[in-house]
Every structure is written in structure tokens, then in C-alpha cells.
matplotlib code that plots the C-alpha trace (Angstrom):
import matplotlib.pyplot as plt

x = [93.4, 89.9, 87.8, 84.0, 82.2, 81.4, 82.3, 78.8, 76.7, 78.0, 81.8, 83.1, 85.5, 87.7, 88.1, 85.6, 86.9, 83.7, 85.4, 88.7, 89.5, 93.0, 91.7, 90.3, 93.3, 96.0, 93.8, 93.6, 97.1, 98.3, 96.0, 97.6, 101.5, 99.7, 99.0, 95.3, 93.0, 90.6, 87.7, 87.5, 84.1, 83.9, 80.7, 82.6, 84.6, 88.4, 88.3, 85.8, 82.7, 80.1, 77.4, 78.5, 78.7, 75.2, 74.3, 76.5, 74.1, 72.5, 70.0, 72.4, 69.7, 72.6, 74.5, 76.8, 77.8, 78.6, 80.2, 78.3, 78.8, 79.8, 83.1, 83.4, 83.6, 84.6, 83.2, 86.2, 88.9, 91.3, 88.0, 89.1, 92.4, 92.0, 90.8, 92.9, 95.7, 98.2, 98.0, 99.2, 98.2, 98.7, 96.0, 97.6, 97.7, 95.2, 92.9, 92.9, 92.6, 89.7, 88.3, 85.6, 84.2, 83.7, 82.2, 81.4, 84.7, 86.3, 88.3, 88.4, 91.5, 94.8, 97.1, 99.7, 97.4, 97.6, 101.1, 102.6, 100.7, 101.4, 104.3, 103.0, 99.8, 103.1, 104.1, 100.5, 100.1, 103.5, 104.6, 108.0, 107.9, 106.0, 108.0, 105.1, 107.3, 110.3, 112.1, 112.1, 115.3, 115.2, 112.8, 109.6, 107.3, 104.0, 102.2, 103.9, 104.2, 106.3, 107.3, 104.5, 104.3, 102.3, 103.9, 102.9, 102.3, 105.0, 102.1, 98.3, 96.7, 97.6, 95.4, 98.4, 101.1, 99.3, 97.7, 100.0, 100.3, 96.2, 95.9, 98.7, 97.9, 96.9, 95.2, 93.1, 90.0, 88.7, 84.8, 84.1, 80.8, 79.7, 77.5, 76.2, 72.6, 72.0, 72.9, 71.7, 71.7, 72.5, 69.9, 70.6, 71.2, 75.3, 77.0, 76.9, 75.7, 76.5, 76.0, 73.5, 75.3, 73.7, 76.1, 75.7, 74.3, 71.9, 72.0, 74.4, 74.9, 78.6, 79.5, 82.7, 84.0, 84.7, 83.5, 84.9, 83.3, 86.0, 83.9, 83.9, 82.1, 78.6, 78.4, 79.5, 76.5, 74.1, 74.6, 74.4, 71.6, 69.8, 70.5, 69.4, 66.0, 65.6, 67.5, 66.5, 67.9, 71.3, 73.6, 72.4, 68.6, 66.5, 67.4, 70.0, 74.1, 74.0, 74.6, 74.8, 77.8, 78.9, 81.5, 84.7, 86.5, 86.2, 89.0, 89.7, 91.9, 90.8, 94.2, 97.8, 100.9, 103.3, 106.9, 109.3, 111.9, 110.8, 113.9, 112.1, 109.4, 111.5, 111.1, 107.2, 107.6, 107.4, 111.1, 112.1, 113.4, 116.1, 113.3, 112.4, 109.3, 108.0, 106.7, 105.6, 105.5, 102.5, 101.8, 99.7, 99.0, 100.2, 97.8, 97.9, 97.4, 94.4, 93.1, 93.2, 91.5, 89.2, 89.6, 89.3, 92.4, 93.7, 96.4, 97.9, 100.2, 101.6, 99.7, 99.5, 96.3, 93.6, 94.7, 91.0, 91.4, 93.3, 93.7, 97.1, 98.7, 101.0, 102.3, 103.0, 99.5, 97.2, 99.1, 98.6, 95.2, 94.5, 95.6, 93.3, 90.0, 90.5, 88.7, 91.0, 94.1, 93.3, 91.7, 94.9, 96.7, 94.8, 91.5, 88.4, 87.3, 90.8, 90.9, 87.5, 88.7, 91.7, 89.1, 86.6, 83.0, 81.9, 82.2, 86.0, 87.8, 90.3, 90.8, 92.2, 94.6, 95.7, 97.0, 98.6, 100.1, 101.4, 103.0, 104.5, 105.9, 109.3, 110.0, 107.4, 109.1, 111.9, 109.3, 107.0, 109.2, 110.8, 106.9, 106.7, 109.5, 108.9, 105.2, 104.7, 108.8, 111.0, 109.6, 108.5, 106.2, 106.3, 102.9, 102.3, 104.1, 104.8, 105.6, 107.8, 107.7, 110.4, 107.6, 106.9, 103.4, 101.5, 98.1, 97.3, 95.6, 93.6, 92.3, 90.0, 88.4, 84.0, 83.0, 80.9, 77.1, 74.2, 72.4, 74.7, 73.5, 73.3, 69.8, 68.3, 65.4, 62.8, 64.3, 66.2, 69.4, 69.6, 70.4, 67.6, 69.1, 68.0, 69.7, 71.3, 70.5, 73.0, 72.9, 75.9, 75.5, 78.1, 77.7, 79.0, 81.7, 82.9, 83.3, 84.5, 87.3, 88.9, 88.6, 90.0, 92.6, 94.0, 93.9, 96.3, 98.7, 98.7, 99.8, 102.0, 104.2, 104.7, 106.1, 108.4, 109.4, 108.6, 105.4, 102.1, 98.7, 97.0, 93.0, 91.9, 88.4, 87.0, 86.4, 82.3, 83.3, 85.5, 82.9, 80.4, 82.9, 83.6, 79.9, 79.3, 82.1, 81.5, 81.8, 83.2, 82.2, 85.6, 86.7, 83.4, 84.1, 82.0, 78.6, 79.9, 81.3, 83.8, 82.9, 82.7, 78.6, 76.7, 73.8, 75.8, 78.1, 78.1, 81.6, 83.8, 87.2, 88.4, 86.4, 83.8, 80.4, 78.4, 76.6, 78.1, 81.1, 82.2, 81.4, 84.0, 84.0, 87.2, 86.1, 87.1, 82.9, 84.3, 86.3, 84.9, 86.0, 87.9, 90.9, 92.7, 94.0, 92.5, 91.0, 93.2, 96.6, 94.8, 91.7, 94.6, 96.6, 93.0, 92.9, 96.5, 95.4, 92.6, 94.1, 97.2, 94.2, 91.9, 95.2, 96.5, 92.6, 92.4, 96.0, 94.9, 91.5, 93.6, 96.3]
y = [192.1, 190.5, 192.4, 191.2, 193.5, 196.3, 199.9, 202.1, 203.4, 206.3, 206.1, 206.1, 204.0, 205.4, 202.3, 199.4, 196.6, 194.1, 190.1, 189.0, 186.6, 187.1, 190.9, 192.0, 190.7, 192.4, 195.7, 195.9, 195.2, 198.0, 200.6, 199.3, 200.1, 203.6, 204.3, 204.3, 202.5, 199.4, 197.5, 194.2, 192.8, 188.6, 186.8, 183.8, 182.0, 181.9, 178.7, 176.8, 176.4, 174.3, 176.0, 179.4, 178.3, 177.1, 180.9, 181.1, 178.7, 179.3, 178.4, 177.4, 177.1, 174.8, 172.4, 171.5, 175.5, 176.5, 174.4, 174.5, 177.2, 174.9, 174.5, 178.2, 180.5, 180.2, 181.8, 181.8, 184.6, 184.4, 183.4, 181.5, 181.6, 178.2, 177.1, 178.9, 176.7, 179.6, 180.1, 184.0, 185.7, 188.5, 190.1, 190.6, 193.5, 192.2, 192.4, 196.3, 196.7, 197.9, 194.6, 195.1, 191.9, 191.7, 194.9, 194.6, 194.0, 196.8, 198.8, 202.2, 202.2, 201.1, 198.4, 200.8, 202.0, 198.2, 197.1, 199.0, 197.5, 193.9, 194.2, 195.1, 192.5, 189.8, 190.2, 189.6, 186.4, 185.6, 184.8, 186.5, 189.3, 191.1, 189.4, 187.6, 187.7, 185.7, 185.8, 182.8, 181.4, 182.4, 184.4, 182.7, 183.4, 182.8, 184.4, 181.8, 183.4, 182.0, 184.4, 184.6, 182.8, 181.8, 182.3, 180.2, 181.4, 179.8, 178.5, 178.9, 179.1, 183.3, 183.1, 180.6, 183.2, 186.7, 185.6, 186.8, 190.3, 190.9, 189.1, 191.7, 194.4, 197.6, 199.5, 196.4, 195.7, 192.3, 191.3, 187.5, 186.2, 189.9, 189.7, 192.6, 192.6, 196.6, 199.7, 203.1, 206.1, 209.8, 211.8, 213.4, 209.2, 210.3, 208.6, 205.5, 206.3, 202.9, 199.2, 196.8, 193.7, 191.2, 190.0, 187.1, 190.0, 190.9, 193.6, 196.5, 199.8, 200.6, 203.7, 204.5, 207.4, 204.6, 201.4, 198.6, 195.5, 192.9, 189.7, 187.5, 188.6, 185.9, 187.7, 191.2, 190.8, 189.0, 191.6, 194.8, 193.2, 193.3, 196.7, 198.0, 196.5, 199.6, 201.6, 201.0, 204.2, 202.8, 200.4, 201.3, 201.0, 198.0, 195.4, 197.4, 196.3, 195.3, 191.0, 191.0, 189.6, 187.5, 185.6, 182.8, 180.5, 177.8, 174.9, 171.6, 168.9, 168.2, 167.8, 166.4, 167.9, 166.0, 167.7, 167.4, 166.9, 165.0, 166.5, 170.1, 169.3, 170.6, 174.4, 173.9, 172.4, 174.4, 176.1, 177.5, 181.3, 183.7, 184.7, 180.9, 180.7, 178.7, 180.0, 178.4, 179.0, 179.3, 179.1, 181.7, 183.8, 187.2, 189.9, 190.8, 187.1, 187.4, 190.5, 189.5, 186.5, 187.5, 185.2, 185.5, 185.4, 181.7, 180.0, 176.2, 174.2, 170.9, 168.4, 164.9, 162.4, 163.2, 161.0, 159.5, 157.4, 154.4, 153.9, 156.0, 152.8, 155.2, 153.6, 157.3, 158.6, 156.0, 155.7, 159.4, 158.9, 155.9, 159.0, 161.7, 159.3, 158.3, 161.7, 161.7, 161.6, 163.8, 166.5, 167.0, 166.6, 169.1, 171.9, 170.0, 171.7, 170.3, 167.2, 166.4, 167.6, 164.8, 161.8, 162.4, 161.6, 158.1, 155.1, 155.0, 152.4, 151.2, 147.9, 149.0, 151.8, 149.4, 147.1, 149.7, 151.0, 147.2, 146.1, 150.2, 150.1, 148.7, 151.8, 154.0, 154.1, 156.6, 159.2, 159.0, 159.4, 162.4, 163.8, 163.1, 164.7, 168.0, 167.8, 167.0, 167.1, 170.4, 173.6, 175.2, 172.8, 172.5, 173.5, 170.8, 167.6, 166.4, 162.8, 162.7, 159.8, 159.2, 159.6, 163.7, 163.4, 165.4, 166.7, 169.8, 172.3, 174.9, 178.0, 180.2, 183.5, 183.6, 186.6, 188.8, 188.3, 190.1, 187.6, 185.5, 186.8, 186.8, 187.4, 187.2, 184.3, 184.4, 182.2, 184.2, 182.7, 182.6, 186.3, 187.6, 188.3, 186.3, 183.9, 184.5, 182.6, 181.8, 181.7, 181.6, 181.1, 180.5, 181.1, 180.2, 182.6, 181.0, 177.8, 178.5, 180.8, 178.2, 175.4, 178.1, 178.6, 175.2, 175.3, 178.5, 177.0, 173.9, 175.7, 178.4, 175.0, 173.2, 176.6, 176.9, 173.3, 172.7, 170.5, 169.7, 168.8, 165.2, 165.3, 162.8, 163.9, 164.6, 168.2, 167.8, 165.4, 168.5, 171.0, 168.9, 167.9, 172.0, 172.6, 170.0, 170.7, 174.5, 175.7, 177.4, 179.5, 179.7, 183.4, 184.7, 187.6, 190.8, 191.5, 195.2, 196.3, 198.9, 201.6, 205.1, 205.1, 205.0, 203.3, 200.7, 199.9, 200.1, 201.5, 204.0, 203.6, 204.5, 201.7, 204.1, 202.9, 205.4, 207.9, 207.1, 208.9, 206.8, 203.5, 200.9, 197.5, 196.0, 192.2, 190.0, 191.3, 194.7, 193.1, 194.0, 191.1, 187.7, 187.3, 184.0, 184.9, 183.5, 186.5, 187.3, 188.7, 191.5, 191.6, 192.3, 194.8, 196.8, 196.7, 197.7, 200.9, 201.4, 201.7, 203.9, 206.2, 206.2, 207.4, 210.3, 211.7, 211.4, 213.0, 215.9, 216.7, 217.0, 219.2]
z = [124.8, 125.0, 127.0, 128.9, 128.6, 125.5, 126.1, 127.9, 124.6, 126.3, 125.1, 121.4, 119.7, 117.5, 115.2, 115.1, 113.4, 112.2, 112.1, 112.5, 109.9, 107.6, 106.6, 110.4, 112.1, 109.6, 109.8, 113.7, 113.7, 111.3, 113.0, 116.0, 114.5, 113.5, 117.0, 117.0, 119.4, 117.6, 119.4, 117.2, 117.3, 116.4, 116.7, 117.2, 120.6, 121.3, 118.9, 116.6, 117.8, 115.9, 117.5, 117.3, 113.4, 112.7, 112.4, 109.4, 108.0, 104.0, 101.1, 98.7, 95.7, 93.6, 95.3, 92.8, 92.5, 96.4, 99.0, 102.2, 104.8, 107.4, 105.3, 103.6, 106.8, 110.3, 113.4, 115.8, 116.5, 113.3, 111.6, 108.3, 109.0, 110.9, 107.1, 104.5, 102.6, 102.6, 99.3, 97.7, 94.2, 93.4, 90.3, 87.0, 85.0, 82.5, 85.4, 85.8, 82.1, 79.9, 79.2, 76.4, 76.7, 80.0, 80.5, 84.5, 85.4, 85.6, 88.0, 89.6, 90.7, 89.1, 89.4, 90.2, 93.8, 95.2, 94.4, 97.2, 99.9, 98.8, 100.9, 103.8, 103.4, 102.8, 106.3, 108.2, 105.4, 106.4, 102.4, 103.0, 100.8, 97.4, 94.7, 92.7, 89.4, 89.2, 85.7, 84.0, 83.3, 79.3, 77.0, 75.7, 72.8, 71.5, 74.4, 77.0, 80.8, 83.3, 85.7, 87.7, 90.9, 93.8, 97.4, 100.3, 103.8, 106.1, 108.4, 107.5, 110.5, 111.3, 113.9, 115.8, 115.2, 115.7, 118.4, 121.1, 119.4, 119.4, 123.4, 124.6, 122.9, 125.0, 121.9, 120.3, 122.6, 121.3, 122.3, 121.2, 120.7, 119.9, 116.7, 114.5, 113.9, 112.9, 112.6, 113.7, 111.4, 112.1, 111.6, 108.4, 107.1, 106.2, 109.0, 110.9, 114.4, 116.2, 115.3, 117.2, 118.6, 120.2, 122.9, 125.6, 128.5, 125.5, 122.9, 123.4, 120.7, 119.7, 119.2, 116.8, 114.4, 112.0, 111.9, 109.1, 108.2, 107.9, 107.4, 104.7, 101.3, 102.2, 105.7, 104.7, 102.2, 104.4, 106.7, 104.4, 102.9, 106.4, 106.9, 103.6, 104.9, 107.8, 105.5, 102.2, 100.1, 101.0, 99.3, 96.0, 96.6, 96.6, 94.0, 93.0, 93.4, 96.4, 96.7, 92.5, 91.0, 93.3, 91.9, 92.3, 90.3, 88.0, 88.7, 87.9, 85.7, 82.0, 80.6, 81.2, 80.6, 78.4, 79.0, 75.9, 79.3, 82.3, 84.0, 83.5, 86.2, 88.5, 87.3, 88.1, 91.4, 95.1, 95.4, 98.6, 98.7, 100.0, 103.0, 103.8, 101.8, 99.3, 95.8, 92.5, 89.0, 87.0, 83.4, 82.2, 78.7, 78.4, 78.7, 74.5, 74.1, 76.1, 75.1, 71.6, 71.6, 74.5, 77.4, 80.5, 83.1, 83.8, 85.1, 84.9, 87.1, 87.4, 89.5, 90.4, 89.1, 92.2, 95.2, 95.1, 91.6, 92.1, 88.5, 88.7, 90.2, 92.5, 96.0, 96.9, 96.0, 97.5, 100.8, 100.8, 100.0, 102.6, 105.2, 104.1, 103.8, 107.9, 109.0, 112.3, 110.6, 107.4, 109.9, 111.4, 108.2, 106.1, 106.4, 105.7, 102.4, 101.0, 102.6, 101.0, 97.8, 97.8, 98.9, 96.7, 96.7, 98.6, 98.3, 98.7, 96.6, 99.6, 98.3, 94.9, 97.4, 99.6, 96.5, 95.0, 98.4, 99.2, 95.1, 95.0, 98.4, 97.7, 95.2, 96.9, 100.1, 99.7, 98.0, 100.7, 103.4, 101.3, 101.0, 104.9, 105.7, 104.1, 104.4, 107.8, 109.6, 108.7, 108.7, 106.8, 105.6, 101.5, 100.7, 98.5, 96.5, 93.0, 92.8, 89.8, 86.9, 84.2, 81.3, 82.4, 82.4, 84.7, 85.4, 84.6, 86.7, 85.5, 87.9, 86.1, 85.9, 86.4, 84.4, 86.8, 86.3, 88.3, 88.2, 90.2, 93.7, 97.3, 98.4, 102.1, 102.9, 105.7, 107.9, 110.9, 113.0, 116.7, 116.5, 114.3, 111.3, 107.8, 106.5, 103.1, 100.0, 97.6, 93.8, 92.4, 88.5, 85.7, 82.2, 78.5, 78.8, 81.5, 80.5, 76.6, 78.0, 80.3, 76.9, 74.8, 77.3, 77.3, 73.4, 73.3, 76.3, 74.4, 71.2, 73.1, 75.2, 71.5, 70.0, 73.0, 72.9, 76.8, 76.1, 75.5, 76.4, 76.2, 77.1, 78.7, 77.4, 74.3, 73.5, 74.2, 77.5, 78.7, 78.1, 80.2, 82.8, 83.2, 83.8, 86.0, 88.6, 87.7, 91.9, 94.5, 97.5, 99.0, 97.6, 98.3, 95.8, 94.7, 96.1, 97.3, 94.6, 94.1, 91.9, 91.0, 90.8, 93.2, 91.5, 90.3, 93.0, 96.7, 97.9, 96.5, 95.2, 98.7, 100.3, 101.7, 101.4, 99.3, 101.0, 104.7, 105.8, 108.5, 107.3, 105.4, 103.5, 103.7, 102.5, 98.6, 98.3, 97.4, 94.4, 90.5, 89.1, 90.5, 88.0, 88.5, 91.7, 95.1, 97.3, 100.5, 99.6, 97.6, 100.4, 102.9, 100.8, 100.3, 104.0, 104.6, 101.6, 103.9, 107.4, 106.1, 104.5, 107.6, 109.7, 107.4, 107.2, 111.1, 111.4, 109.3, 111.5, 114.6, 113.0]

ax = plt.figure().add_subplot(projection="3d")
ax.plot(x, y, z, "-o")
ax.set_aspect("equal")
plt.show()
């Protein structure tokens, strides 16, 4: 239920939940199914509020490397949930191996300790169930993987379909437009004694036996960054882990793939399941394939030409395109951040569209009321489309690995939001490694398809042109990963393998900023499995005090 007014400084929470994006909301809610009681703080209104966002604001000190902040995060109850695509990964097992040559990537804690709470982070991202491996329908060779999949929520917007549960709940107290701005120690520095949040009847202290920080990884750094200002033996010390090796992915198209059987699309398009829910395959290289020739993790998938070049002459495609570039329309159609990524940069060519939406619409018509239909009509929605061609030429996707890098950083600047606290400033750098492992990548797929006669890649760039191309659209700032790392050393991380942040008891990061490394995977199936670890741990250690 959403409560006005904060409990007296004089009461104690037993949980206090810090933002209530994908990981907050899942977390309240399992604590909740635990039978424990959970005040859920978010700075943010009921819904979106452009106002409310402007405090999210940051130095980005590359453009081309971080989108804006007015597109990344999202002040509002269900935070980025109103933003997310739906899209679930699950990490690979190459990612929780000893990795020589990427030495800061690795793991304390084992592949085996997160599996079992995909399941329960599948339900609250509403992706049906944990099977992110499907066997492929024969063997393959030559280091070829295709039985791992993606898994789409059945609606994005959580916020939409938990909401009733969080509003009528009798154990989650929810306090909008509550922001954190500090924290006070105990005296001895090992505990949390209550958090500092500036509210709209001014600045109240919350007391709790556990408090969580749920935000996303630039605010969860931001505001341990703040903190370690008053507290500066914390967090690692001063310059130390804390806002390093930030990290997210490198994506893009700088190949097609060329199927030896243009019927064979269909094993790489969006299938529905036995629970209702769509997955996908992805083409990937084993982990010895990887290993041995040291890349970092990728995967591939089958794609259309970008809606925003008209040169692919498709009715289906520029129609879809024409849709997206009318900002009413494609708003309601798609989040923001994707709908911008389908237009492209200005000036639009419409003319060159609208022919090809006119001469294609006699043969375009059926496929785009088919896209329409299970786009837009039946539900669930298919997260996505494929328009297929009789040649079995597609682009090719590519999602890619950054190798973590301290000098890639969140840092705080002297400029303070409307609450006090500094913005952050964002330097988010990629490096050679990067970019020759997702080149290298495409060289072993391309190899690895021939050998197992499904295909092959046709660059539509030179092998220089690709490098450059790779550089240049080198960006992120969606997954927000690392920045709190996880770790065994206090010196060199900031929380434990437990989630505990070093040195404080009662204090917890459940955030994609606690992630080592960023695999190929998007952030929040394995931010809300951590959580689900978390909440499941916080109950059995509070079970065992009171017995």
C-alpha cells in the first residue's frame, strides 16, 4: 500500500527496500511471500514524471559511448520497467569460468549458486519459466551453439501487472517521491543506522534492520559514491572500487547471414512455448571454442536491414518505419530508447519510405497485416518480426561482451540536483579487446555455419570499415553493469559474495552494479535472480536470530 507519511525516526523497519524498478519490485514481493514486513522507498510519482527525472540527470564525458539519462532510467513506481523491452538471458557458463585473459572478470560465486533462482526471477519477469537451453534439433560441430535462447516477458511493463499486488498489500509500505540523500552510521561504523530521505514535508531519517539498495547500477553508484564522501573508509576507500568498471555491451550489424536454406529461417525466428511465451535461438561459440582462442562472450541472431535505410526496398520495413519516425504513434508502439534506435539519426528519408511502402504494397500487404496482428492484436505480443525473403539473407546481429576496465568509471561532479546530492559523471570507455573479440567472433561463426552447412556470412564492410564502424557505435548505458562489484576483497570490491556491502552488516546491493563482468547477456533476469538469492538469505538468517 502506498503510505503519506514515513514511519516516526522513532520506529524500525524491518526491511527497507531502496527503488522499485524490475529488481525492487520482485524483492519486496518475495519478502512479502516470506512473511516479512518491507517499506519500499521510490524517489519517483505513481507514473513518469519529467520533473521528478531531471534529478537523474549526468556528465556524460562521451556522447557517442552512453545514451542520455533521460532515456536509461526512470523515476516512477516500477522504475524502468515502464522502459525495458522484455528481453531474458540468462549468463553462460563460460562467464563463471577462470578467464585468464580477462583477469577482472571473475566470480565469487558459481554458476551453480544462481541457476536455482532463475526460476523464481522467471515468474516476477513473467518469461514463463527457467528453460534458457532448448536442444537443437540435431548435433553440431565446430564449436556451433544453438540451444541457447532468449525468453520474452509476456508484457514489459511489470509495473502494469504487479501493481495490484504491491497497492494491496498489507506488509509492503510504499513512500513515493522519497529520495535517499545519506546515511547515518552506528557508532562503531559496522551497521547502517538509518538513511536520510529527503521527502516532500522535508528530510525524514529511516530507521531499518536491513536496508537494500535496489536502484539501477548509475544511481546505486552515484549514491554510494556520495556516501563514501562522509564516510570515506567505506566502499573500498577513496579511489578505490567503488564506480570502476562500469561496464555494458557492444552491439550492432556488420554482417549478413547467407543461409544455405531460406526455409531454415524459421528455427531462428520468435517461437511460442508450452507456458505461452515466446523464446529465441541464439548462435553462440561454445565455451572451449572461446576459451581457446580467447574471446570474449557473444551472441548472433537473425535480423532485418535497420527499418531507417530505405535502400532495403521493403514495403513491410518502411511502412513500419514511416510508424516509428511519427513520435505519437511510435511512443505508443515501442519505449523511446528502441524506437530511436529503429529511426535512426535525422534527417529522415520519408520520400524514399513512402515509395517503397506505395510499389511493395501489393505483396507487402499480407506480411504486414500478419506483423500487425501479432505485434500489436493477439496476445501475447511477438516480441519482435522477421520479414522473410526467398534469397535467406539476413542481417546479422551481434551482442557482445565489454571486458571490465577501471578505468571505465562513474565519478561524482560538483553540480548538486534539487535534492543535494552530486550529479554523477559518466565515463564509460572501451578498449581493443573489445572490439577485436566481437571481429574475431564473426570470423569463427562464419567458419563454424560453413562446417555445419547452415550458412555464412557476407560483410557488407571491409575488414578495416568494420573495425571502425565497431568503434564508432561502441555504446550503451542501458545495463548499467559493475561499479559495486562483487568480490571476496575488500580492497578490491565493494560487496561480498552474499551481497553485503563490506564492512556493514545490515546493508545490501541488489543492483546489475554488483555484476564482475557483463557476459553477453542483458542485466535483469540475473539482477532479479541475485535479488530472489538475497531475500531467501535475509529470511533464513532472520529465522535463525528468533529461534
Amino acid at each position: 500500500m502506498i503510505v503519506e507519511q514515513l514511519p516516526s525516526d522513532q520506529s524500525t523497519c524491518e526491511f527497507c527496500i531502496v527503488g522499485s524498478g524490475p529488481v525492487g519490485m520482485a524483492l519486496a514481493l518475495e519478502l512479502e511471500q516470506l512473511g516479512h514486513d518491507v517499506l519500499l522507498l521510490e524517489s519517483g510519482d505513481a507514473a513518469i514524471d519529467l520533473k521528478i527525472a531531471e534529478a537523474s540527470r549526468a556528465e556524460i564525458v562521451d556522447p557517442r559511448r552512453h545514451a542520455e539519462m533521460s532515456l536509461a532510467v526512470c523515476r516512477a513506481l516500477g522504475g524502468t520497467s515502464w522502459t525495458w523491452g522484455g528481453r531474458c538471458v540468462a549468463y553462460n557458463d563460460v562467464d563463471f569460468a577462470g578467464r585468464d585473459f580477462v583477469p577482472e572478470a571473475g566470480w565469487p560465486i558459481a554458476q551453480a549458486s544462481i541457476q536455482p533462482w532463475y526460476a523464481i526471477a522467471s515468474k516476477y519477469l513473467l518469461c514463463g519459466n527457467d528453460h534458457f537451453t532448448v536442444p537443437y534439433k540435431h548435433d553440431l560441430t565446430d564449436g556451433l551453439k544453438l540451444d541457447s535462447v532468449e525468453r520474452w516477458a509476456t508484457t514489459s511493463r511489470l509495473i502494469e501487472v504487479h501493481r495490484d499486488a504491491l497497492l494491496s498489500s498489507q506488509r509492503i509500505k510504499i513512500s513515493l517521491r522519497s529520495t535517499v540523500v545519506g546515511l547515518k552510521m552506528s557508532e562503531n561504523g559496522s551497521r547502517v543506522k538509518s538513511l536520510e530521505v529527503a521527502t516532500a514535508n522535508g528530510t525524514r531519517e529511516v530507521k531499518a534492520n536491513n536496508f537494500i539498495l535496489a536502484a539501477g547500477g548509475v544511481e546505486t553508484n552515484r549514491l554510494l559514491l556520495w556516501m563514501q564522501r562522509k564516510h570515506p573508509s567505506h566502499f573500498g576507500g577513496v579511489d578505490g572500487p567503488l564506480g570502476r568498471y562500469y561496464m555494458g555491451h557492444l552491439s550492432g550489424k556488420i554482417a549478413s547471414l547467407q543461409l544455405d536454406s531460406p526455409e531454415s529461417v524459421s528455427d531462428l525466428d520468435f517461437k511460442l512455448d508450452g507456458s505461452g511465451v515466446y523464446y529465441r535461438r541464439r548462435l553462440m561459440l561454445t565455451t572451449e571454442v572461446q576459451i581457446e582462442n580467447k574471446l570474449l562472450n557473444a551472441v548472433f541472431w537473425a535480423d532485418n536491414p535497420p527499418f531507417y535505410d530505405p535502400s532495403h526496398r521493403n514495403a513491410v520495413l518502411s511502412a513500419t518505419f514511416l510508424a516509428l519516425a511519427f513520435p505519437p504513434l511510435g511512443r505508443r508502439l515501442l519505449s523511446e530508447a528502441i524506437r530511436l534506435a529503429h529511426t535512426g539519426s535525422r534527417p529522415y528519408k520519408v520520400a524514399s519510405h513512402l515509395r517503397n511502402a506505395i510499389v511493395g504494397a501489393p505483396s507487402g500487404a499480407v506480411e504486414l497485416c500478419r506483423v500487425l496482428r501479432d505485434r500489436f492484436l493477439i496476445k501475447p505480443r511477438k516480441p519482435g518480426f522477421i520479414v522473410p525473403n526467398k534469397g535467406g539473407r539476413y542481417a546479422l546481429h551481434f551482442h557482445a561482451e565489454q571486458a571490465p576496465n577501471a578505468l571505465s568509471r562513474i565519478t561524482l561532479t560538483s553540480e548538486k540536483d534539487a535534492f543535494g546530492v552530486p550529479r554523477a559523471s559518466i565515463d564509460m570507455r572501451y578498449s581493443e579487446q573489445d572490439v577485436d573479440s566481437a571481429l574475431e567472433s564473426h570470423r569463427l561463426l562464419d567458419k563454424a555455419l560453413r562446417a555445419n552447412r547452415i550458412g555464412q556470412l557476407v560483410y557488407s564492410k571491409s575488414p578495416e570499415e568494420a573495425r571502425a564502424w565497431i568503434w564508432e557505435n561502441a555504446g550503451d548505458g542501458f545495463h548499467q553493469i559493475g561499479g559495486v562489484r562483487m568480490g571476496t576483497d575488500p580492497s578490491t570490491s565493494v560487496v561480498d559474495s552474499e551481497l553485503s556491502v563490506h564492512g556493514l552488516s545490515n546493508l545490501c546491493v541488489a543492483s546489475s552494479a554488483v555484476f564482475p563482468s557483463g557476459s553477453q547477456a542483458n542485466s535483469t533476469l540475473l539482477a532479479v535472480a541475485l535479488a530472489m538469492r538475497l531475500a531467501h538469505r535475509l529470511a533464513r538468517s532472520k529465522s535463525q536470530r528468533c529461534a
